[in-house]
NUDO-608409 format. One record per atom (N, C-alpha, C): residue number from 1; atom name; x, y, z. Coordinates in Angstrom, 3 decimals, padded with zeros to 6 digits. Example, Ala and Ser with C-alpha at 12.3 -4.5 7.8 and 13.67 -1.06 7.14 Angstrom:
2
 seq atom       xx       yy       zz
   1    N  013.190 -005.690  007.800
   1   CA  012.300 -004.500  007.800
   1    C  013.200 -003.300  007.800
   2    N  012.850 -002.250  007.080
   2   CA  013.670 -001.060  007.140
   2    C  012.900  000.030  007.870
This chain:
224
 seq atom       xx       yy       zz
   1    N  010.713  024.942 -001.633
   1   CA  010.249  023.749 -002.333
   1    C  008.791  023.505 -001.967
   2    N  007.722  023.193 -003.000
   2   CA  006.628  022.769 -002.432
   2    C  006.655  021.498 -001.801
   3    N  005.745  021.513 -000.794
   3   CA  005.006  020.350 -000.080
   3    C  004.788  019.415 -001.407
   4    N  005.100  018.014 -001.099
   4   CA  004.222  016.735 -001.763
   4    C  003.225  016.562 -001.125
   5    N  001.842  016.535 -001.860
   5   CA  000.364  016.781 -002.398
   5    C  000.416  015.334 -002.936
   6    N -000.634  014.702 -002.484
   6   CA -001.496  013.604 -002.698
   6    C -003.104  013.695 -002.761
   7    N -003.821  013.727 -003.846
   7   CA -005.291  014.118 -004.495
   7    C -005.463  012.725 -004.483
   8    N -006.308  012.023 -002.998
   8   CA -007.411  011.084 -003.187
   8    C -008.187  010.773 -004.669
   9    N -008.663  011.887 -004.548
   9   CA -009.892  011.952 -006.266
   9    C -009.923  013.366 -006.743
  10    N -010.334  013.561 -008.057
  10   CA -010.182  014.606 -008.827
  10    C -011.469  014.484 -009.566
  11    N -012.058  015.080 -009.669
  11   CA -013.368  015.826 -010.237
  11    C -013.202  016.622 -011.335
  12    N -014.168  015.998 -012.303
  12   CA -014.364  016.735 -013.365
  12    C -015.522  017.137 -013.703
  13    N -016.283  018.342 -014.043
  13   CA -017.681  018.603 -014.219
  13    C -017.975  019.562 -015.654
  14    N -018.995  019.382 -016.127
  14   CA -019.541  020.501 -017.086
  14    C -020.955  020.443 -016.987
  15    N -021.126  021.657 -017.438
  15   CA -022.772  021.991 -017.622
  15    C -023.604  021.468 -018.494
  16    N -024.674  021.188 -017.629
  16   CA -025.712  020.183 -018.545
  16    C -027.124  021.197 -018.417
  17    N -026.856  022.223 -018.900
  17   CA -028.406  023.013 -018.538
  17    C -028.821  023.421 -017.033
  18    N -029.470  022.306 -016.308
  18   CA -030.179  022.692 -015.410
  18    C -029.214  022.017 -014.593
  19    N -028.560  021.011 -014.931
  19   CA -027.911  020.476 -014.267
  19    C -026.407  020.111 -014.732
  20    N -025.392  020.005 -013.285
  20   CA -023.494  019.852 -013.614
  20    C -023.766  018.159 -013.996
  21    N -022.911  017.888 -015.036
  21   CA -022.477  016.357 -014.916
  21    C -020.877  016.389 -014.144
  22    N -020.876  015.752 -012.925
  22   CA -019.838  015.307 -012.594
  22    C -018.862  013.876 -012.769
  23    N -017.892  013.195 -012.821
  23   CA -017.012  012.261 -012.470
  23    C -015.440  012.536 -011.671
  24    N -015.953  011.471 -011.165
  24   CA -014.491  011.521 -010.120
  24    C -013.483  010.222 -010.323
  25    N -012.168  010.555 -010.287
  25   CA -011.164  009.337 -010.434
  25    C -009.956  009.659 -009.409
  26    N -009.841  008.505 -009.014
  26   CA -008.899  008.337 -007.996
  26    C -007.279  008.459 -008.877
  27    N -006.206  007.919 -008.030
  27   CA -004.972  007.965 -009.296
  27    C -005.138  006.905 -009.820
  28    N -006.047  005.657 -010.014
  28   CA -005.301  004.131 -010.477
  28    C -007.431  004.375 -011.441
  29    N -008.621  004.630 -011.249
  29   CA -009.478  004.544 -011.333
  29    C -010.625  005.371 -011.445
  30    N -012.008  005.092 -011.742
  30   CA -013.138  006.027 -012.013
  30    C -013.826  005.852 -011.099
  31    N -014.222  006.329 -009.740
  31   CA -015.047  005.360 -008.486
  31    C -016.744  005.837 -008.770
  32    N -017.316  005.591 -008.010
  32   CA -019.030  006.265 -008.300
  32    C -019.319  006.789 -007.572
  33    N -018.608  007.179 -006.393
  33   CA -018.453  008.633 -005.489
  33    C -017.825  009.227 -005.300
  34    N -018.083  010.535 -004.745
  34   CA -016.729  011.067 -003.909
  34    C -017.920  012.372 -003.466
  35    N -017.457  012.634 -002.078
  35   CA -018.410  013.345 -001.904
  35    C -017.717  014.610 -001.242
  36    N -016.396  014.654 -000.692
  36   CA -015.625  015.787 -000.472
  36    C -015.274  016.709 -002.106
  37    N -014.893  015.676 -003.086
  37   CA -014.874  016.313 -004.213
  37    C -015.888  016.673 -004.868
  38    N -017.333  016.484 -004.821
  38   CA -018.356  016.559 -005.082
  38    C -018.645  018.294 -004.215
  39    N -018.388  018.445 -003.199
  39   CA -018.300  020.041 -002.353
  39    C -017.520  020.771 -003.100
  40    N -016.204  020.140 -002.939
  40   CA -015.299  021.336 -004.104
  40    C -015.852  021.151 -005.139
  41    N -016.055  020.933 -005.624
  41   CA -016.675  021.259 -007.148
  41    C -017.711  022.242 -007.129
  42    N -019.092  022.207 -006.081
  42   CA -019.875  023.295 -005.540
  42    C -019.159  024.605 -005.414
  43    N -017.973  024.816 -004.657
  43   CA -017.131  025.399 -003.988
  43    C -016.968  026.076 -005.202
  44    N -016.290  025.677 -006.601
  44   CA -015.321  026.090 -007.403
  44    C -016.816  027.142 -008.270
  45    N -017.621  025.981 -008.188
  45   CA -018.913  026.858 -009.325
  45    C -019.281  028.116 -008.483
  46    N -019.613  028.028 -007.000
  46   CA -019.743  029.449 -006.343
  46    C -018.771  030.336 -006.708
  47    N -017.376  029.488 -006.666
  47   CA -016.364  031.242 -006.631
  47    C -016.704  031.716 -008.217
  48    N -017.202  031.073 -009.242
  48   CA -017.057  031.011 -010.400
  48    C -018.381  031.972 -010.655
  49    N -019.295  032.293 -009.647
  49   CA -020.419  032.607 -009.971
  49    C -021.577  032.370 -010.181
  50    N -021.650  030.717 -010.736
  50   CA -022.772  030.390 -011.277
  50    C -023.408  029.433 -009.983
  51    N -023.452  029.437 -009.098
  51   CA -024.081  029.046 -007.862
  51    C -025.011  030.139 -006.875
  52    N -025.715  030.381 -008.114
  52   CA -026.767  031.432 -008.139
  52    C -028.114  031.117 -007.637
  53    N -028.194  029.783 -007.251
  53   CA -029.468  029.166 -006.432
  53    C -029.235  029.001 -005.410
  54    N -030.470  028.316 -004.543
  54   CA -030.261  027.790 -002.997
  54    C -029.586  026.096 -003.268
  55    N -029.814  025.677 -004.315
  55   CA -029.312  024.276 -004.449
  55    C -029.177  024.106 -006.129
  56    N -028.042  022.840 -006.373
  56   CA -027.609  022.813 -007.449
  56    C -027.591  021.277 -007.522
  57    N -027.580  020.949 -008.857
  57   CA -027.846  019.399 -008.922
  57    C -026.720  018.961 -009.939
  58    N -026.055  018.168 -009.489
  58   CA -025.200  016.836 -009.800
  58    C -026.136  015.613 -010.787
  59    N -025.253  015.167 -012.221
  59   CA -025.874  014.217 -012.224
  59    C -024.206  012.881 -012.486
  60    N -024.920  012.133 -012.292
  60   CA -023.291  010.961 -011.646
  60    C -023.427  009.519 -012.184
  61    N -022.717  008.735 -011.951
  61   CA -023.095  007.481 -011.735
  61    C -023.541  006.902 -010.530
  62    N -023.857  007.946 -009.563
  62   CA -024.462  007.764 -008.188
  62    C -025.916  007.957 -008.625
  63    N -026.545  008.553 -009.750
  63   CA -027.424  009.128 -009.433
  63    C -027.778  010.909 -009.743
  64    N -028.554  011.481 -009.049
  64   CA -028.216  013.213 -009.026
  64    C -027.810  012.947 -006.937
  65    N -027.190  014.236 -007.649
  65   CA -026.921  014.488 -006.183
  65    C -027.231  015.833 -005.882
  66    N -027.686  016.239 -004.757
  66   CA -027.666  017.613 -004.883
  66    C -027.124  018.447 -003.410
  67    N -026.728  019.573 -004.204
  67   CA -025.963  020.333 -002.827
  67    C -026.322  021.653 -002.599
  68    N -026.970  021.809 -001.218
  68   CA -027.376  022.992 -000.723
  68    C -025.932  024.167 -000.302
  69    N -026.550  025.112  000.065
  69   CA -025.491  026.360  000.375
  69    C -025.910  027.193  001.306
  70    N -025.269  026.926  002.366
  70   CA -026.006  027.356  003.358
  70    C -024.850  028.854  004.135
  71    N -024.728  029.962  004.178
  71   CA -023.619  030.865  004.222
  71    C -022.284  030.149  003.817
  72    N -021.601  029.715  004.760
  72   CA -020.251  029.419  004.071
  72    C -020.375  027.927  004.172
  73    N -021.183  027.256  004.281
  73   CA -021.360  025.682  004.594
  73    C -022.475  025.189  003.137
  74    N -021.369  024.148  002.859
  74   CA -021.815  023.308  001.495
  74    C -022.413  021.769  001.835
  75    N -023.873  021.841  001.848
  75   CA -024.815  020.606  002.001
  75    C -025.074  019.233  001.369
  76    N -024.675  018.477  001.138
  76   CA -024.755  017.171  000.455
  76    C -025.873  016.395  001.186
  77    N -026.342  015.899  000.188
  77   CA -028.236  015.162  000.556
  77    C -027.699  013.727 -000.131
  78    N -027.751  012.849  000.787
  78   CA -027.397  011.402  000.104
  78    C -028.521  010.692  000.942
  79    N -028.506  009.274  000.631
  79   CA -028.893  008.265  000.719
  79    C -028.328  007.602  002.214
  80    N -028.739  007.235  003.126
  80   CA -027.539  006.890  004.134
  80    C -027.797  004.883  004.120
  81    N -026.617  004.614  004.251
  81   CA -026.088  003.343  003.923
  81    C -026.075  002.532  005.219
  82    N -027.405  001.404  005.754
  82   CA -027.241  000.800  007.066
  82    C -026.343 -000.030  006.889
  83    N -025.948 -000.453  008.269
  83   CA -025.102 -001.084  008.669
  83    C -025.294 -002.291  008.953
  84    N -024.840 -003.691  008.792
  84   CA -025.107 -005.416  009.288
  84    C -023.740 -005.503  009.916
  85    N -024.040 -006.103  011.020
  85   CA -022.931 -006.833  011.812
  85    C -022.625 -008.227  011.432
  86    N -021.250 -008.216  011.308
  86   CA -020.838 -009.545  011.166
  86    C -019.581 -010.100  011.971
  87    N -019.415 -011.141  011.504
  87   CA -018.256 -011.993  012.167
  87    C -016.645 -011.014  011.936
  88    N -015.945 -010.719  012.711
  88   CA -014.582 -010.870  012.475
  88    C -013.747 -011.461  011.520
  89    N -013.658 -010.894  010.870
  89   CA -012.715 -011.739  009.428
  89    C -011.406 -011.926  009.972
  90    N -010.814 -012.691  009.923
  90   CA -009.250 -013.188  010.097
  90    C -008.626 -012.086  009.989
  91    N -009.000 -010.937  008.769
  91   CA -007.786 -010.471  007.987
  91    C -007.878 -009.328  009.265
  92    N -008.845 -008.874  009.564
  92   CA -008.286 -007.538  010.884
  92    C -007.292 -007.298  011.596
  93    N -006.936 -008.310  012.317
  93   CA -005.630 -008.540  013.069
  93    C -004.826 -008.854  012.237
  94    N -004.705 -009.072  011.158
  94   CA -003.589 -009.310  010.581
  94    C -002.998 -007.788  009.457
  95    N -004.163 -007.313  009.257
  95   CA -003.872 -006.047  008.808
  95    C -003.937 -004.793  009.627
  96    N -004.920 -005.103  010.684
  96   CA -004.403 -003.649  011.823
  96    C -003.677 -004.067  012.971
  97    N -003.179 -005.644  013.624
  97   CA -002.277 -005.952  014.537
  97    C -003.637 -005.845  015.337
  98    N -004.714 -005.279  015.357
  98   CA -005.517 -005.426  016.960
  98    C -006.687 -005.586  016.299
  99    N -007.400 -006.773  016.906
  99   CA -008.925 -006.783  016.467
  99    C -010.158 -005.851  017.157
 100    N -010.818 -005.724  016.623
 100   CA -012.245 -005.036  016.480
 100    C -013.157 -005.288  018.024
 101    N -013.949 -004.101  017.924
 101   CA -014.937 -004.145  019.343
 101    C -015.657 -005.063  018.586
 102    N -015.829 -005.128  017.671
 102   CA -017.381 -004.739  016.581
 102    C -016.980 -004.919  015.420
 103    N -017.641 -005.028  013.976
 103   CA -017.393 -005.584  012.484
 103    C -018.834 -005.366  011.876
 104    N -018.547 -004.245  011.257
 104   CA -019.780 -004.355  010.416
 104    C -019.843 -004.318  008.832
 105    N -020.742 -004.652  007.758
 105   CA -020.620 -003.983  006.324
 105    C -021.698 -003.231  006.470
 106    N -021.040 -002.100  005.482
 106   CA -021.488 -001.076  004.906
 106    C -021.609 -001.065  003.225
 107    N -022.388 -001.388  002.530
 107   CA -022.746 -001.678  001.160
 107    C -021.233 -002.714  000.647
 108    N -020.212 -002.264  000.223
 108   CA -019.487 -002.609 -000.278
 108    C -017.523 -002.395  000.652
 109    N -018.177 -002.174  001.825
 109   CA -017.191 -001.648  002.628
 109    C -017.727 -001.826  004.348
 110    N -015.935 -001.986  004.757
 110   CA -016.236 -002.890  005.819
 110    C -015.903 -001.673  007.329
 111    N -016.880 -001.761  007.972
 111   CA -016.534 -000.720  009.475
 111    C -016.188 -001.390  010.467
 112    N -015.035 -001.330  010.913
 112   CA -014.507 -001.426  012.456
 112    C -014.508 -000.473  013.355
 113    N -015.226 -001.071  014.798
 113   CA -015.177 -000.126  015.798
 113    C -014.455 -000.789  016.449
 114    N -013.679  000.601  017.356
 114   CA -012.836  000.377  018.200
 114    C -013.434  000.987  019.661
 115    N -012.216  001.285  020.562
 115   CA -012.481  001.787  021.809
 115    C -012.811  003.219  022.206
 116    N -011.527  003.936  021.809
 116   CA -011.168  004.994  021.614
 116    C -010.657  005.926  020.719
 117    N -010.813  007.051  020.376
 117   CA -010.345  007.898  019.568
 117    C -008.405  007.932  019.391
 118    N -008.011  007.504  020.874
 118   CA -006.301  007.300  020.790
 118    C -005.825  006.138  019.866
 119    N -007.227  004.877  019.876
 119   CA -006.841  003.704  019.211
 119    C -006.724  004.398  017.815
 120    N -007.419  004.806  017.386
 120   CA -008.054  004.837  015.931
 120    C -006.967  006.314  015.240
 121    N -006.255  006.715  016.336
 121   CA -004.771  007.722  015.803
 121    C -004.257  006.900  015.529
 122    N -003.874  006.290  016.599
 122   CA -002.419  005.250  016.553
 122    C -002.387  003.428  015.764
 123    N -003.271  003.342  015.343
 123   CA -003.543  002.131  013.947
 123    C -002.755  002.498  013.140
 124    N -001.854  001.519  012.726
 124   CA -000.731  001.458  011.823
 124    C -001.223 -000.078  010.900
 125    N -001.725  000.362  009.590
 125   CA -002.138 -000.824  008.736
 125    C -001.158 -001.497  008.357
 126    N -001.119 -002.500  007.767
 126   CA -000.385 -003.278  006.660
 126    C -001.107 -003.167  005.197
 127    N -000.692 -002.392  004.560
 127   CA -001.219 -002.257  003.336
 127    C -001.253 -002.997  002.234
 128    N  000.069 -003.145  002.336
 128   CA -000.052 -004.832  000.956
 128    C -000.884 -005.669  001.106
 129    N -000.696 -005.607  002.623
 129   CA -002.092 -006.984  003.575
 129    C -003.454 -006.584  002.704
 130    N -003.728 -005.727  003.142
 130   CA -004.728 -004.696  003.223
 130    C -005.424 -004.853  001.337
 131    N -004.091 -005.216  000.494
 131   CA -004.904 -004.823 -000.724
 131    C -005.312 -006.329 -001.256
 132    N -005.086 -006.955 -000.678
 132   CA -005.971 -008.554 -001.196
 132    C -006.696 -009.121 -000.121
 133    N -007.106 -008.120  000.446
 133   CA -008.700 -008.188  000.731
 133    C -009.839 -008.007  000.012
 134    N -011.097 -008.895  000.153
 134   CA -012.395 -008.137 -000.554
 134    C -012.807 -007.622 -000.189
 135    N -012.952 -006.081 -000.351
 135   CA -013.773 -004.935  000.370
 135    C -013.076 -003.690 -000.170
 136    N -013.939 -003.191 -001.115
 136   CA -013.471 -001.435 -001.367
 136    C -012.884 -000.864 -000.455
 137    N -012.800 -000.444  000.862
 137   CA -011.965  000.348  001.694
 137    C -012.652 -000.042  003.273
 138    N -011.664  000.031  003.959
 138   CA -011.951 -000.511  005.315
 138    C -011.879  001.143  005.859
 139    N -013.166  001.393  006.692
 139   CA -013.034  002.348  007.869
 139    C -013.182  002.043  009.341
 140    N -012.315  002.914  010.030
 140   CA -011.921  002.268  011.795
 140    C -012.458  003.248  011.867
 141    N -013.048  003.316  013.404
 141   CA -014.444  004.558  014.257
 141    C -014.107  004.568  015.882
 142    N -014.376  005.472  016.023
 142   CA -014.322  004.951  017.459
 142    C -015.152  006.447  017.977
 143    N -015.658  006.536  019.435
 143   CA -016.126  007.350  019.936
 143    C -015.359  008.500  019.773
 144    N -015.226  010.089  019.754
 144   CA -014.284  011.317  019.936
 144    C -014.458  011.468  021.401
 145    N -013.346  012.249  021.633
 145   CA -012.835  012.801  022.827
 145    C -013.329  014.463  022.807
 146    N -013.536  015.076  021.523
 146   CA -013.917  016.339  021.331
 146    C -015.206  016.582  020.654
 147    N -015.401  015.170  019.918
 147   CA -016.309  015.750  018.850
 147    C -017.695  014.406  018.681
 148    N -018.464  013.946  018.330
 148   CA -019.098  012.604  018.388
 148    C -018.628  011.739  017.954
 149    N -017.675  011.422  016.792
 149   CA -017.268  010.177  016.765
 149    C -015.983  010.620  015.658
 150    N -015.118  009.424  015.498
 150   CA -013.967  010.209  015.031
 150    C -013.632  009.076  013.763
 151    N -013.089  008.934  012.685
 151   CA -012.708  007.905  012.294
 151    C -011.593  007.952  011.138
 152    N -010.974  007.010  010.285
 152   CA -010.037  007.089  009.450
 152    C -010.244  005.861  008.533
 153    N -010.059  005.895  007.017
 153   CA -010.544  005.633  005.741
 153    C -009.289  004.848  004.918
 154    N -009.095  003.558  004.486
 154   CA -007.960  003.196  003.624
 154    C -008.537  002.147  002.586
 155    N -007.902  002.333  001.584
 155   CA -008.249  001.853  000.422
 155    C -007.542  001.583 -000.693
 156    N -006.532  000.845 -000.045
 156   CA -005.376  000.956 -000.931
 156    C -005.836  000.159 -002.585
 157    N -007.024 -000.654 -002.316
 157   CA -007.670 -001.642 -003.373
 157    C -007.511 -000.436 -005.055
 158    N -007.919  000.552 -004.381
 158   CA -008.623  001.614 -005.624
 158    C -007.523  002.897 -005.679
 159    N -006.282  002.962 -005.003
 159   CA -005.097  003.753 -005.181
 159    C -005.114  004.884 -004.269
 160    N -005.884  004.246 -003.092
 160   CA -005.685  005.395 -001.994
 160    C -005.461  004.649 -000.531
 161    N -004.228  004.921 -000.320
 161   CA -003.453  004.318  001.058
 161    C -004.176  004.726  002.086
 162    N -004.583  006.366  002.339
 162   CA -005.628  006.598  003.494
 162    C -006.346  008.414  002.800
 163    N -007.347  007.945  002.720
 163   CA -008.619  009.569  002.169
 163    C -008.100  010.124  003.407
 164    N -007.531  011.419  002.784
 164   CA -007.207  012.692  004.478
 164    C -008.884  012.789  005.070
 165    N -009.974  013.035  004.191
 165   CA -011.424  013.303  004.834
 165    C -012.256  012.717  003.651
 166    N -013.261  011.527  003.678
 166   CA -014.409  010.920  003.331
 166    C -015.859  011.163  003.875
 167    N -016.192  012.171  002.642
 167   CA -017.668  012.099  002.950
 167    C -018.755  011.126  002.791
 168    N -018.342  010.217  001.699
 168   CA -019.371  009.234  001.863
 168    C -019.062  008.435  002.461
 169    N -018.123  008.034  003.544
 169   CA -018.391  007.069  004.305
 169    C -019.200  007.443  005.647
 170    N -019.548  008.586  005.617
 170   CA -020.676  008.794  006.383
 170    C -021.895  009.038  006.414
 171    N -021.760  008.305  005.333
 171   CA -023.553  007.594  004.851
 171    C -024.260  006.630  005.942
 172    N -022.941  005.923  006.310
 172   CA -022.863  004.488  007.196
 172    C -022.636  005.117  008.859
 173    N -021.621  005.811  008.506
 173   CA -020.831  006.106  009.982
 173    C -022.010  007.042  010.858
 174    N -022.819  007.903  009.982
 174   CA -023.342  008.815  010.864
 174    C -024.562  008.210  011.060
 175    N -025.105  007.141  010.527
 175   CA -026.423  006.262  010.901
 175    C -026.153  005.856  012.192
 176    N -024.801  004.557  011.774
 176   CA -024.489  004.023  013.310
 176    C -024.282  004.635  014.766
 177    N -023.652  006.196  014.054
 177   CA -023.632  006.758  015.355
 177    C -024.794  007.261  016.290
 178    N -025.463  007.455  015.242
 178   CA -026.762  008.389  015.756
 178    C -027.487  007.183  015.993
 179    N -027.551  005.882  016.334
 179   CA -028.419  004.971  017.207
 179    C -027.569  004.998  018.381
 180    N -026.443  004.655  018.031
 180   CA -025.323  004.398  019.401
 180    C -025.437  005.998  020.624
 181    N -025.141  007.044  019.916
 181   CA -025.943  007.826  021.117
 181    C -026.833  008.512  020.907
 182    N -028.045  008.299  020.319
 182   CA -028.945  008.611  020.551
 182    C -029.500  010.115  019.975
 183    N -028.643  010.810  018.981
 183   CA -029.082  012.015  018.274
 183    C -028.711  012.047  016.808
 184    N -029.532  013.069  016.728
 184   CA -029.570  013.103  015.228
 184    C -029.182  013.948  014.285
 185    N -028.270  015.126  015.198
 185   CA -027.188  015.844  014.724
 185    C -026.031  015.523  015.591
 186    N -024.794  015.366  014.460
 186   CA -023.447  014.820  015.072
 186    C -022.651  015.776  014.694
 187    N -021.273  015.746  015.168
 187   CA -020.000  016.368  014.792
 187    C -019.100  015.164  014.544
 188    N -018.911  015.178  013.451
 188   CA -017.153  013.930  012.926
 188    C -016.116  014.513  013.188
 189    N -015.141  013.857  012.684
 189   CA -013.559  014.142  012.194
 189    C -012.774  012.942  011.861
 190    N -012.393  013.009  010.847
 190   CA -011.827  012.096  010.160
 190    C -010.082  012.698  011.275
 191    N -009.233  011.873  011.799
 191   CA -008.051  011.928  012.270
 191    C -007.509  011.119  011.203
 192    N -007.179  011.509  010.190
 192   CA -005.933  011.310  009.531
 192    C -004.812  012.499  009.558
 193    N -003.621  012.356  008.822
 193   CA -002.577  013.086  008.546
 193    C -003.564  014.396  008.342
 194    N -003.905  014.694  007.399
 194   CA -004.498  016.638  007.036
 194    C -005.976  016.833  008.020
 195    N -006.962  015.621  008.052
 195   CA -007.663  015.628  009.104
 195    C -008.631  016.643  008.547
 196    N -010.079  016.550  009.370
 196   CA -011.259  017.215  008.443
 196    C -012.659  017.066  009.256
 197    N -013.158  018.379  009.704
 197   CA -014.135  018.010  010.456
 197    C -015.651  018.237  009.478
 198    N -016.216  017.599  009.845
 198   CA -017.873  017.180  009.095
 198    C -019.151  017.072  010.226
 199    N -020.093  018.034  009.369
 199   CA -021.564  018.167  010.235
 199    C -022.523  017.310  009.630
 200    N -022.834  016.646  010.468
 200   CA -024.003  015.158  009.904
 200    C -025.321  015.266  010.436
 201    N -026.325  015.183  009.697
 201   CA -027.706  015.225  010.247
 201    C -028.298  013.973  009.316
 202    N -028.897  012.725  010.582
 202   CA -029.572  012.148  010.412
 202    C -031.115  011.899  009.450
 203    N -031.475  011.631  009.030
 203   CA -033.120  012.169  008.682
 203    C -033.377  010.386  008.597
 204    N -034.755  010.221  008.150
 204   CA -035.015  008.819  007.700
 204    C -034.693  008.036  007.034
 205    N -034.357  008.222  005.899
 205   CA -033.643  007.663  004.850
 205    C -032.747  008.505  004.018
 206    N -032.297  009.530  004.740
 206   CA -031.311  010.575  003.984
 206    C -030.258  010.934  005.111
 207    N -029.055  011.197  004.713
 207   CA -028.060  011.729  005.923
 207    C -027.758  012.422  005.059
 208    N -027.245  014.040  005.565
 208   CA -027.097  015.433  005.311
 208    C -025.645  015.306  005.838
 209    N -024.922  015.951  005.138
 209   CA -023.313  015.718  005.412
 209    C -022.821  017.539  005.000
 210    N -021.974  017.924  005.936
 210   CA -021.775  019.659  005.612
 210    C -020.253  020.013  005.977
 211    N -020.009  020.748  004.970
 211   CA -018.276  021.208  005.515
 211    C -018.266  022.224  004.028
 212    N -016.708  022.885  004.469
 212   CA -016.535  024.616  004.155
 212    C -015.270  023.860  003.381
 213    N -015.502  024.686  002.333
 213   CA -014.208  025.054  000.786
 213    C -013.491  025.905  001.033
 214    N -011.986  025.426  000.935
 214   CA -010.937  026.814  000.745
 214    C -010.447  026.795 -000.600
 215    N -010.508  027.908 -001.226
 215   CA -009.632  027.769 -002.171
 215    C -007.740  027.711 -001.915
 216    N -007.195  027.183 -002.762
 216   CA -005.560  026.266 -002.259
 216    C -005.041  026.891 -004.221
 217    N -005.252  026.490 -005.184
 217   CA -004.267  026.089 -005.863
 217    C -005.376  026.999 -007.252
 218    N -004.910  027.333 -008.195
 218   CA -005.206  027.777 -009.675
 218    C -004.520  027.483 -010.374
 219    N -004.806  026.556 -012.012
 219   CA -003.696  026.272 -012.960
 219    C -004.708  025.800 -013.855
 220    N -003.716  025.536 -015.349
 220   CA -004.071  025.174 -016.419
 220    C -003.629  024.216 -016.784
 221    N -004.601  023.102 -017.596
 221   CA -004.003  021.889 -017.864
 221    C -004.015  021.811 -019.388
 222    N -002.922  022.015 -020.152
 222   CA -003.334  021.827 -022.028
 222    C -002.942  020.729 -022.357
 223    N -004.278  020.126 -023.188
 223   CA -003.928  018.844 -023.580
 223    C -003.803  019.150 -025.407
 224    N -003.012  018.126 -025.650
 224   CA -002.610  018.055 -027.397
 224    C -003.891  017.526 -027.910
């Protein structure tokens, strides 16, 4: 019997000349990112052939985006998203049972830091809680035990209970980290269920985000 498979977001692209038009939709929605699906899609045009440059350009409702190729490592060039500290909202403890070191927003989304990398396994949300909140998707962080910082992604608002690996939330995550210790190349990992490690490089107003495509699945979809 196959495994049950849950697709965060799904990507769709075609050729626009010089440049792919992409969109991505979650199961309930159309979001204006996605930046793990934004790689596979790179991923799919390399095996396909036509990733015949050093970089290829995206155009989105983000914007263009563009993605380098670096041997087996696929480059995403974004915008990186600072961080404001704020007050503790009520709803934390009531949707993760334990409040926050720390509370910050991130454009449209809210970051909690915690202690440890054991905290940020063992967080068990309330999700119903969780979906009449205001805030696109809440991410928890905490320092790694292996790697620079570790974190996990839920969003039940937009039809995703928890992203196995989010690249754009480390628009935000890899800014904050890289003041907190002090460099400007990091190692992530998202600790969720499938789990996903990510190479982050700081710059001034750009964070560089990098991780490797497997191919998994081939099929046809016919529509009437």
């Amino acid at each position: 019997m196959l495994p049950k498979i849950i697709w965060s977001e799904t990507a769709f692209y075609i050729s626009e000349g010089k440049h792919y038009h992409i969109r991505w939709f979650t199961p309930t929605k159309e979001v204006d990112l996605c930046s793990h699906a934004t790689l596979a899609t790179a991923f799919v045009i390399n095996l396909k052939g036509a990733f015949n440059t050093k970089e290829i350009a995206f155009n989105s409702k983000s914007g263009i985006l563009k993605v380098e190729k670096s041997d087996d490592l696929y480059i995403l060039d974004f915008p990186k998203i600072e961080v404001v500290k704020i007050n503790q909202p009520s709803w934390v403890k009531a949707c993760l049972g334990l409040e926050a070191e720390a509370v910050f927003q991130c454009g449209l989304n809210t970051l909690l830091v915690y202690k440890d990398e054991a905290t940020i396994s063992l967080i068990q949300l309330d999700l119903l809680e969780l979906k009449s909140v205001e805030t696109v998707c809440v991410v928890i962080t905490a320092k790694g035990d292996h790697v620079d910082f570790v974190s996990r992604m839920f969003a039940p608002s937009v039809g995703i209970d928890e992203d196995p690996v989010t690249g754009s939330t480390h628009k935000a995550l890899a800014p904050y980290w890289s003041e907190v210790l002090g460099k400007k190349k990091l190692t992530a990992k998202q600790v969720s269920k499938r789990g996903g490690t990510l190479h982050c490089e700081v710059l001034r107003n750009r964070v560089k985000i990098s991780g490797k495509g497997k191919l998994y699945l081939k099929g046809t979809i016919l529509l009437n």
